[in-house]
C-alpha positions as CSV (number, residue, x, y, z in Angstrom):
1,X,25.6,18.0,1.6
2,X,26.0,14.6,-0.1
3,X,25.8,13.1,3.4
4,X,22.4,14.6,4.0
5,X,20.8,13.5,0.8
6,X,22.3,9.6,1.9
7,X,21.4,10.0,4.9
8,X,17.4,10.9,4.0
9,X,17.7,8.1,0.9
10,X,18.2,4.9,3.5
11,X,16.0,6.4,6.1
12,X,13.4,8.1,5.0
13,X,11.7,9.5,8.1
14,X,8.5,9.4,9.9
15,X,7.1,12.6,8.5
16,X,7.5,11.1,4.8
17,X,5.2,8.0,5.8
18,X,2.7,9.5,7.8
19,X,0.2,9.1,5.4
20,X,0.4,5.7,4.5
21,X,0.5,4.9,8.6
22,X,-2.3,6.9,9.0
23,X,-4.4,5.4,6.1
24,X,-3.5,2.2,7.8
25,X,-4.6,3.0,11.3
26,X,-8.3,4.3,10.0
27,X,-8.9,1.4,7.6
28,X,-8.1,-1.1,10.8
29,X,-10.6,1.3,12.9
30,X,-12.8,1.5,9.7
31,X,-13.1,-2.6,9.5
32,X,-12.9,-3.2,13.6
33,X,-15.7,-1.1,13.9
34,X,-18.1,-2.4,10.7
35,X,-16.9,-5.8,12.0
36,X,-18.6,-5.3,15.4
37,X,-21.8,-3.2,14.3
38,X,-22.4,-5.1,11.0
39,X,-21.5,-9.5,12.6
40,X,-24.4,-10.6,10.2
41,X,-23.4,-8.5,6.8
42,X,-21.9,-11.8,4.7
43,X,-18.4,-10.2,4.8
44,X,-15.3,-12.3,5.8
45,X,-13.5,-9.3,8.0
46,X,-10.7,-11.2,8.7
47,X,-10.3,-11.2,5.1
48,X,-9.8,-7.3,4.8
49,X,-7.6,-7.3,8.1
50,X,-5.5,-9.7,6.0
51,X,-5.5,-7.5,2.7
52,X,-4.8,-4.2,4.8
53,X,-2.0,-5.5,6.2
54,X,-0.8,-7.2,3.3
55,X,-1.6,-3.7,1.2
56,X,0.2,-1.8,3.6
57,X,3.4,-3.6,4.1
58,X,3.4,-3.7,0.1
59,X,3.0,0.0,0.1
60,X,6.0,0.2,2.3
61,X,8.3,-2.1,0.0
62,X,7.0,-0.5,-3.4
63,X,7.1,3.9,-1.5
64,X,11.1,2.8,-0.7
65,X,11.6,1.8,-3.7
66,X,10.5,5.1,-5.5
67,X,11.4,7.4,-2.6
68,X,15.1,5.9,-3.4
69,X,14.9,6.4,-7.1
70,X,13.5,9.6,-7.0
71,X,16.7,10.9,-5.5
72,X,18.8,9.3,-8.5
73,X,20.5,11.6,-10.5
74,X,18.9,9.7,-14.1
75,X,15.2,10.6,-14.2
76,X,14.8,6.8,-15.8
77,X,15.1,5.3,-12.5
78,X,12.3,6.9,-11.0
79,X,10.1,5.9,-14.4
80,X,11.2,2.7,-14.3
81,X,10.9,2.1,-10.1
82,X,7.1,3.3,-10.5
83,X,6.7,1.0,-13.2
84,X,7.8,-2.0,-11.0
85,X,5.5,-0.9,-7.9
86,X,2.7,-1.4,-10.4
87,X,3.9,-5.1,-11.4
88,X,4.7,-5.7,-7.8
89,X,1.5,-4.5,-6.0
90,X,-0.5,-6.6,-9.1
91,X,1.0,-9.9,-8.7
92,X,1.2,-9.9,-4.8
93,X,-2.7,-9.0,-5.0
94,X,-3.5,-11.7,-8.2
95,X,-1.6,-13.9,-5.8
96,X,-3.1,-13.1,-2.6
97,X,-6.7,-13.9,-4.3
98,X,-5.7,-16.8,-6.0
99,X,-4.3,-18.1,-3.2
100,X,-7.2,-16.9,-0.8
101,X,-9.4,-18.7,-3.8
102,X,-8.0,-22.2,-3.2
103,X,-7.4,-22.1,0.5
104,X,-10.8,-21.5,1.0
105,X,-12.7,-23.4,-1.0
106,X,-16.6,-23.0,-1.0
107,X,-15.9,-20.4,1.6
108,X,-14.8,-17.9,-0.6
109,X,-15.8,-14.6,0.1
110,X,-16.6,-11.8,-2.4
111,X,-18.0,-9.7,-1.2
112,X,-14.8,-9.5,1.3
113,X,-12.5,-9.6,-1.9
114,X,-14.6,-6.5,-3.1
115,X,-14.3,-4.0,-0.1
116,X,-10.2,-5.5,-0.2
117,X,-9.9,-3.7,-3.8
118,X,-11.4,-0.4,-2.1
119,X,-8.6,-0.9,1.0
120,X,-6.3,-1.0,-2.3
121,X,-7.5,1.7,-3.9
122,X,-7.4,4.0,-0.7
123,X,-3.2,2.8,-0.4
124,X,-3.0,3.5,-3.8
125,X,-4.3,6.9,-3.7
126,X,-2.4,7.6,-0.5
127,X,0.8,6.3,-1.7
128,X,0.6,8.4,-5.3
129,X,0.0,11.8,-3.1
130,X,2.7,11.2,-1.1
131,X,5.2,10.5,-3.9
132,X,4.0,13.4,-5.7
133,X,4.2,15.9,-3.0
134,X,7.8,14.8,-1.8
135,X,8.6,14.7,-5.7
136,X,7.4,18.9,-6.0
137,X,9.2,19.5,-2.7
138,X,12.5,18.3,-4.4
139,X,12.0,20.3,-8.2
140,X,12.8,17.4,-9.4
């Protein structure tokens, strides 16, 4: 039994990030296909390919870091590993807009910036309902 539950901590399967590959896929389609029916809209789309890409690999990082702890015999560690996805996913995005902010100049986009805190919210959302069904599946 113990090396099931190691084996399922390091990898932690397709099934179990499904949602957060699927949320990627339709935001990609979602911004592809606004980017070729709305070309005169104002909105820097290669600006929100950027941030769902950047949203979803942080996703990644900041889900194996709580699907590990939640399989941690001290209830803390799970507390504490949501804790640092919140501190994590804020500076990488203050960072990725301050940095956006200065790279481009008078080009700066907000409307672009805008729609990337919706593609946030939507990984957020996803990433919380996946945690929290995995987390009734185990009792915990």
């Amino acid at each position: 039994m113990q090396s099931t539950n190691k084996k399922n901590l390091m990898n932690p399967g397709y099934k179990v990030l499904l949602p957060l590959f699927t949320s990627f896929i339709i935001c990609t389609i979602l911004i592809f296909t606004a980017w070729i029916f709305l070309a005169g809209s104002g909105v820097d789309y290669a600006v929100l390919i950027g941030a769902n890409c950047l949203f979803f690999l942080v996703s990644l990082l900041v889900f194996r870091m709580q699907y590990r702890a939640m399989y941690n015999s001290n209830p803390n560690v799970f507390v504490r590993s949501v804790m640092t996805g919140m501190i994590i996913k804020v500076f990488v995005c203050l960072a990725a807009v301050v940095a956006y902010y200065f790279l481009s100049g008078k080009y700066f986009n907000k409307p672009a910036v805008y729609f990337s805190m919706i593609i946030y919210m939507i990984f957020l959302t996803v990433e919380v309902r996946a945690i929290m069904k995995l987390n009734k599946q185990k009792n915990a």
